[in-house]
N, C-alpha and C positions, 0 to 999 in steps of 0.2 A: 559681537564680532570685533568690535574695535575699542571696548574699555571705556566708553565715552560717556557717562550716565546726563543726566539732569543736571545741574546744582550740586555737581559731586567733584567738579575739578576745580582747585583752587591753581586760580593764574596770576601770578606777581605781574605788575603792570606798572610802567613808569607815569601813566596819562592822572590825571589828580582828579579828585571829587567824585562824588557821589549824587545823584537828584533823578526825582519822581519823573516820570517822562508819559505824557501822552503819545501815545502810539499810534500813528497812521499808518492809514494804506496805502500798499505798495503804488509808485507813479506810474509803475515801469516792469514789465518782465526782465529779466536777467537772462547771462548766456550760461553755458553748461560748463563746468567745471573743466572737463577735459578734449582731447578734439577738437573740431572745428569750433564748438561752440553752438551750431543752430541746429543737430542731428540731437536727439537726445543720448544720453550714455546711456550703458550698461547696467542697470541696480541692483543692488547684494542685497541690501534692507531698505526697508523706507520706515517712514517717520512712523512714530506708534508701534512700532513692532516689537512683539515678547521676544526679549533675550536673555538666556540661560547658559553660562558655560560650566562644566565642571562640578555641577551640581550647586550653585553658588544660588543668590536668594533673584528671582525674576526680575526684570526691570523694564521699563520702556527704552527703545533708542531715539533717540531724540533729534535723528538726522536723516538723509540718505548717503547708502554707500554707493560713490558714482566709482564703479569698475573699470579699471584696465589692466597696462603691464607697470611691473616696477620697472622705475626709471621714466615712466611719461610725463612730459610737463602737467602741473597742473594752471591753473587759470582763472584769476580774477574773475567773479561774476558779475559785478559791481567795483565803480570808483569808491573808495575809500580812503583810510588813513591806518595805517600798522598801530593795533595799541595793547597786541601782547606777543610775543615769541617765545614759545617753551621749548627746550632741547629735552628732549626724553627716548635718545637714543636705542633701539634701532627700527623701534616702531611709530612709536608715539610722541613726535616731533609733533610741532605745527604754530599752528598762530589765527587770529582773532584782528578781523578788521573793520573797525566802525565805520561808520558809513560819514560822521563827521570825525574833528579831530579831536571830542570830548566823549564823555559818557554818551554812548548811543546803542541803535541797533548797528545790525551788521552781520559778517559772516566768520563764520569759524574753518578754517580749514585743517586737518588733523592727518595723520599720517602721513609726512611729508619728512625726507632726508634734512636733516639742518642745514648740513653747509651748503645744499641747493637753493638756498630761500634767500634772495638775492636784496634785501629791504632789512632794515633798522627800525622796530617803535619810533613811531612821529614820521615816517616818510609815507608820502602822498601815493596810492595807489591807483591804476586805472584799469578799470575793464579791460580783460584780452591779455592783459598782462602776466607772465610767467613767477607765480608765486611759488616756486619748488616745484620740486619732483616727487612722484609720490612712491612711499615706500616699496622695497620690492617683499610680500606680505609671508608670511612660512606657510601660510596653508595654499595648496596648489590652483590656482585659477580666483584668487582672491584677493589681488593688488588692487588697490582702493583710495581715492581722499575720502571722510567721512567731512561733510556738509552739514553744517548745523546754520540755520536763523537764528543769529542772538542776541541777546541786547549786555553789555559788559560797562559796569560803570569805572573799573579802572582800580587800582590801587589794590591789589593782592584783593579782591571782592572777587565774588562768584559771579560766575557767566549762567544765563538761565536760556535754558532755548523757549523761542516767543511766537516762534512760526512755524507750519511745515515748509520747509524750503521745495519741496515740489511744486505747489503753487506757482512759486514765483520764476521756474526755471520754464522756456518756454521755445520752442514749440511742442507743444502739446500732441504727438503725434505719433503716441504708441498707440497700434491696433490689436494687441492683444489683449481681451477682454478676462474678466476676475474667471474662475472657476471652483465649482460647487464638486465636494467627494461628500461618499458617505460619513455622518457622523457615526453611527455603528453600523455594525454589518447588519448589511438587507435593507438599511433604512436611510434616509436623506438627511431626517434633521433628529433630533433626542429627545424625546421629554424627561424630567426628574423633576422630583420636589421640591420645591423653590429652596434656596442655598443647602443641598443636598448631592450626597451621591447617588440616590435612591432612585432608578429607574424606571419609568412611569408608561404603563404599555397602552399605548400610541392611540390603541381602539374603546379606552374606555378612561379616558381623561377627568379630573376630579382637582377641584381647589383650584390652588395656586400653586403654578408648575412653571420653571425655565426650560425654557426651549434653544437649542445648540445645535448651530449650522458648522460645517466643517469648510472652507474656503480659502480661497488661495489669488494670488494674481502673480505677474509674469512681465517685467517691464523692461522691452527690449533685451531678455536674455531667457534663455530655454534653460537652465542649468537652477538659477536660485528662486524658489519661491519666497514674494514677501506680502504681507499685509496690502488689501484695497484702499479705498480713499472714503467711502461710505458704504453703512450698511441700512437697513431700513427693514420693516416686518407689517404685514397686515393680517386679518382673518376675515373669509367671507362664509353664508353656507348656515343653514338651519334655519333660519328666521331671524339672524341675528348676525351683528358684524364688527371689527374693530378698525379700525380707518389705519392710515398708511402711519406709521407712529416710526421717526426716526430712531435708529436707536447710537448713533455717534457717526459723527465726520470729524477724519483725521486733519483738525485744523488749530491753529495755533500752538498754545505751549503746551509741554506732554502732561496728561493729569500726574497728582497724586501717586508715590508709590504705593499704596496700603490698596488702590484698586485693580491694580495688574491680574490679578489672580480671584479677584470680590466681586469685582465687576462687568471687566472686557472679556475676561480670557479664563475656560474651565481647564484645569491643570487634580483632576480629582476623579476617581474612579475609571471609568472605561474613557474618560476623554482626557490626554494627553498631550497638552498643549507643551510644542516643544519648538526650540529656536535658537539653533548652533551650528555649526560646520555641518553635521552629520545629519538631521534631521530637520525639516521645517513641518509641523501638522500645526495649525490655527485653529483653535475652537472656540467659537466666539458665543458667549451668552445673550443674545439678540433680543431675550427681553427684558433684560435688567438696565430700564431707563424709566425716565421719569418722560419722555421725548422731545427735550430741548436739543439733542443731539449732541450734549456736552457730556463726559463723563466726571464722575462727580461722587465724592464720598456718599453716600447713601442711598444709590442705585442700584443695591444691589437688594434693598428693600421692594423692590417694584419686581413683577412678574405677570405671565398671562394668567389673570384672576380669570378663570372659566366661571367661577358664579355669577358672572353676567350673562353669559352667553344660557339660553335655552338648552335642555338636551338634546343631542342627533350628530349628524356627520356635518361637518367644516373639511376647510381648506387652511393652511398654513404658508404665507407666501414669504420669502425673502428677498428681499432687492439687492443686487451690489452695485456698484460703480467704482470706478477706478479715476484716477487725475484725469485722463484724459476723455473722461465722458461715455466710456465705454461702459455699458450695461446689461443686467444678467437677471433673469428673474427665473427662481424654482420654487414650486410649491409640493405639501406634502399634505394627504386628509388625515385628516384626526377626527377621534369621536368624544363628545364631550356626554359624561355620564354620570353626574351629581347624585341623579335620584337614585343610583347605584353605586353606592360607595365602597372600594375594598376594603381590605380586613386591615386593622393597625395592628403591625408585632413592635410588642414596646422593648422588646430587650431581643438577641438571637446572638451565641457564645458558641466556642468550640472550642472541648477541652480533652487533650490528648492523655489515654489510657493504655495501657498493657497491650490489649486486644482490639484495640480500634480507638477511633477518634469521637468522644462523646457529644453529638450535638444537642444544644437545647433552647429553646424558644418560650416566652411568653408573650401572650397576643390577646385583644380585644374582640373576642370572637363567642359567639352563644351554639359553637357546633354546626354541626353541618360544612365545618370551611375544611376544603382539603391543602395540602404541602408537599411540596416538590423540593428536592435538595441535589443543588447542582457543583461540581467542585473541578479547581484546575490544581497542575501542579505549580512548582516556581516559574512565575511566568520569564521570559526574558525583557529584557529592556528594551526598551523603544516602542515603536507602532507596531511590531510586529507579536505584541501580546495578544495570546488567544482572546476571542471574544465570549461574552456571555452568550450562552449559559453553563458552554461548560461540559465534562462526562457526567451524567444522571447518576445519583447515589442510590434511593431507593428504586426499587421491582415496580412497590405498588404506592398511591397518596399516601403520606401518614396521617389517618385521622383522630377523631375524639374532642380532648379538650384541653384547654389550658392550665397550667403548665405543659408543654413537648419535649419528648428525649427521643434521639433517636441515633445509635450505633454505628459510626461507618465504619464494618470490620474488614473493608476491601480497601483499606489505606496503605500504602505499600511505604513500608519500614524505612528513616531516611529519608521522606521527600516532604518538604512540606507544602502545604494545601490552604488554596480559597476556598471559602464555602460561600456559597448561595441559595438565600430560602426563597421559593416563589411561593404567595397564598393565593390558593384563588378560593372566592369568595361562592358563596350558592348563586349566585347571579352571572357567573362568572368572570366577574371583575377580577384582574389577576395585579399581584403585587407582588417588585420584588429585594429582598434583602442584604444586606452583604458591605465588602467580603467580613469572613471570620476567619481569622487565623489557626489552623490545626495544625497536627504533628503524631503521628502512631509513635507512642511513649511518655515521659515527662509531657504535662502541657506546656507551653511556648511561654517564657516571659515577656508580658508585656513593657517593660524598661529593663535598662542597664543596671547592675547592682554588683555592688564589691561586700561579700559578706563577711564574716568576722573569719578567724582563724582557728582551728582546734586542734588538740587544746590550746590556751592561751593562759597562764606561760607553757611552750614547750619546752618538751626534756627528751625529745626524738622525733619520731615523724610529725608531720604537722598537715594537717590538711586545708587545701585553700580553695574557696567557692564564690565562684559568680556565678552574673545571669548575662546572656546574649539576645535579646528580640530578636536580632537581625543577623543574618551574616556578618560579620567582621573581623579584621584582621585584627589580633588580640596580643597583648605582650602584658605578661606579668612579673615583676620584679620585684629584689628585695632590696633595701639599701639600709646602709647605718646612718646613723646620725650623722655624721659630715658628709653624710649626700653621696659617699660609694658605693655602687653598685656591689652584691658580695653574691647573688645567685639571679640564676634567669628561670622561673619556674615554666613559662609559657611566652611562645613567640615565632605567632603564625596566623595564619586563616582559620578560621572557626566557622562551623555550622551554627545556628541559632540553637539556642537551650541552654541548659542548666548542665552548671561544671562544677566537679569537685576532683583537685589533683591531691597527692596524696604525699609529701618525700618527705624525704629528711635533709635539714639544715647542715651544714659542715660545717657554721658559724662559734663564734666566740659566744659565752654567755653574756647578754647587752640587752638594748633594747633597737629593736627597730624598725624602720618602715616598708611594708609592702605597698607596690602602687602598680590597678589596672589601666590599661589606658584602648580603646576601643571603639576606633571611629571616631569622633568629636567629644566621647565618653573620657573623662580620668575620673580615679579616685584612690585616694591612700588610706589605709589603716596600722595601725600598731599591733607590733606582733612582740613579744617577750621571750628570750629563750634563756633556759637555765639547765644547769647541772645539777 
């Protein structure tokens, strides 16, 4: 929401030194950035929260956004000393306030007008005091300071946030408690294959599986969902149980980027974890901990090991909590089913032909196991992607043995398609697969590719061929050797697949470069043309 990452913003800073700092606890609650100070604000994000804009790589926020209008003072939460001011006109103004007048903790405040900010680096700040005004923001009902805890040693160094600053803003006095949506349709929480997208049906549970609660909270404002303050998970039920095993509290500095998406947050198959202007869904992996409550590179190693538990029906409980003490608990049965294990398909492909789209499977399976093939079209973007399973492909199971082919010749020409294998087992353990990429016609390239030209040298028409996986908007070009443009052979939106254009050069005999360029895709090659 506000551009403010971790350890990502370099701040020139007049204050000198650098040193290791033992960090204590807070003495003192603080007042709230905007307003009177002792109501709490309005929040857009809070600390920990997945943010994505523009399709850009996930990140933590590493603050709260305290909401108002552009133009409203903001407000010292804490006495300090000014030890950085950055102009980054017309958003991203602000400044950094240690708490002493050297390398310290402190507070960050960001999106603030500059020439509102009434203080110089080195002047003495006090609580209640009007540090600027805060921006007035371009997306509609989203005028903000962003609030960061941090500790800044000075001298063009990196600021690191060290706290959640919700802790420390205080009274404590939102009553609106986290809330639990489905993580798929029909169902409360998810299971899948532990670091998998492979969906794991709920009534006959095997191994080690992650389990994804879908959750939300709401902190003095009805409009933005953001992240709670803890989450926690237990299991009771069969003869056998797992105790209350936390799985993170949103407290101190943000983890590690490499876990945003490994560990906290599932962003993979049916769960769509999103966090921008237009969407907020949270999908939290609640068992990838080790339960120190810290998030931590290698948590995502941990999951619910059902080979302790006995066979039979459990209970799946989730706990939330919010900063202010507010608390939520949902549970969902599960059935743990070891001594019946489903089918493993080690490979499942979809390869588009003339008359239909060819699917094929091979699986660890001695017969008897039946298959169900399930498909969507292009889904649309957002949460509002169909759910699995999908329109049914086959009439009837496909049975037999391993190796599996089976024809979707009801593919409609033009669209392309997910596919989904479900196996179920003679036990009826069911398992399911997916997606696979199809397409009634050429199969689908799996990468981007700039192939050669033909002939090469040309002496008239010349034919030129890539590959597209994905939709993209596509421009294909010729240039000479001093880098001018001399033909545009393609320059537009493209469907995914396999292109061959065909023209003729107007060109000089020379030598020269064609370059595709598609999505985040370029590539050039040489083309020859002669008389």
């Amino acid at each position: 929401m506000d551009g403010i990452r971790t350890a990502r913003l370099r701040l020139a800073c007049a204050a000198a030194g650098a040193a290791a700092v033992a960090f204590a606890a807070p003495a003192a609650a603080e007042r709230w950035p905007l307003g009177d100070g002792t109501s709490p604000n309005r929040v857009g994000n809070n600390c920990y929260e997945f943010q994505s804009y523009g399709g850009g790589d996930p990140y933590y926020h590493d603050g709260v956004d305290c909401l108002g209008n552009g133009g409203d003072p903001c407000y010292a939460v804490a006495d300090g000393y000014l030890a950085n001011k950055t102009m980054n006109e017309p958003y991203y103004s602000g400044i950094v306030v240690n708490l002493t007048a050297g390398p310290d903790k402190g507070w960050l405040y960001w999106h603030l007008t500059f020439d509102t900010i009434p203080f110089v680096e080195g002047d003495a700040i006090h609580a209640g005091e009007t540090v600027g005004n805060i921006a007035t923001w371009p997306n509609s009902d989203f005028h903000h300071t962003h609030l960061t805890r941090s500790y800044y040693p000075g001298v063009g160094q990196w600021y690191n946030a060290v706290d959640n600053p919700i802790e420390f803003l205080l009274p404590a006095t939102d009553t609106q408690a986290p809330t639990f949506e489905n993580a798929e349709t029909g169902q409360l929480f998810s299971f899948c294959v532990d670091n998998t997208e492979t969906r794991v049906n709920p009534a006959a549970v095997t191994g080690q599986v992650d389990v994804i609660a879908h959750v939300s909270d709401k902190i003095t404002d009805t409009a933005w969902e953001v992240v709670p303050y803890e989450l926690s998970w237990w299991v009771t039920g069969a003869g056998g149980q797992i105790p209350l095993t936390t799985f993170l509290t949103f407290t101190g500095g943000t983890p590690p980027d490499a876990t945003v998406t490994t560990v906290v947050y599932k962003k993979a198959g049916l769960w769509q974890t999103q966090g921008d202007y237009n969407a907020r869904e949270y999908y939290f992996i609640v068992t990838n901990t080790d339960g120190d409550a810290v998030v931590e590179t290698g948590d995502d190693d941990h999951a619910l090991d059902t080979t302790t538990l006995p066979d039979g029906p459990y209970q799946f409980y989730v706990r939330v909590k919010d900063w202010a003490g507010n608390v939520v608990e949902q549970s969902m049965a599960f059935t743990v089913a070891n001594a019946n294990v489903g089918v493993r398909v080690t490979s499942f492909t979809a390869r588009g032909r003339r008359d239909g789209v060819e699917l094929s499977w091979a699986a660890e399976d001695d017969g008897g196991v039946s298959y169900n093939l399930y498909r969507r079209g292009s889904a649309p973007a957002g949460p509002a992607a169909p759910a699995l399973p999908g329109e049914s492909v086959n009439v009837t199971p496909v049975t037999g043995r391993s190796p599996y082919r089976y024809v979707d010749d009801g593919a409609a020409r033009g669209e392309r398609y997910e596919y989904w294998l479900e196996a179920v087992a003679p036990t009826g353990v069911t398992t399911t697969y997916g997606p696979a990429l199809g397409a009634l016609g050429v199969a689908l390239p799996e990468t981007f590719a700039l192939h050669a030209v033909a002939p090469n040298p040309s002496r008239g028409a010349v034919t030129f061929a890539f590959d597209l996986p994905t939709p993209s908007r596509a421009r294909l070009e010729v240039f000479d050797l001093a880098g001018r443009r001399v033909a545009t052979v393609v320059d537009g939106p493209l469907a995914a697949g396999v292109y061959h254009y065909r023209t003729t050069l107007d060109v000089a005999p020379g030598v020269y470069l064609y370059r595709l360029t598609a999505g985040d895709y370029a590539a050039s090659k040489k083309l020859v043309v002669a008389r």
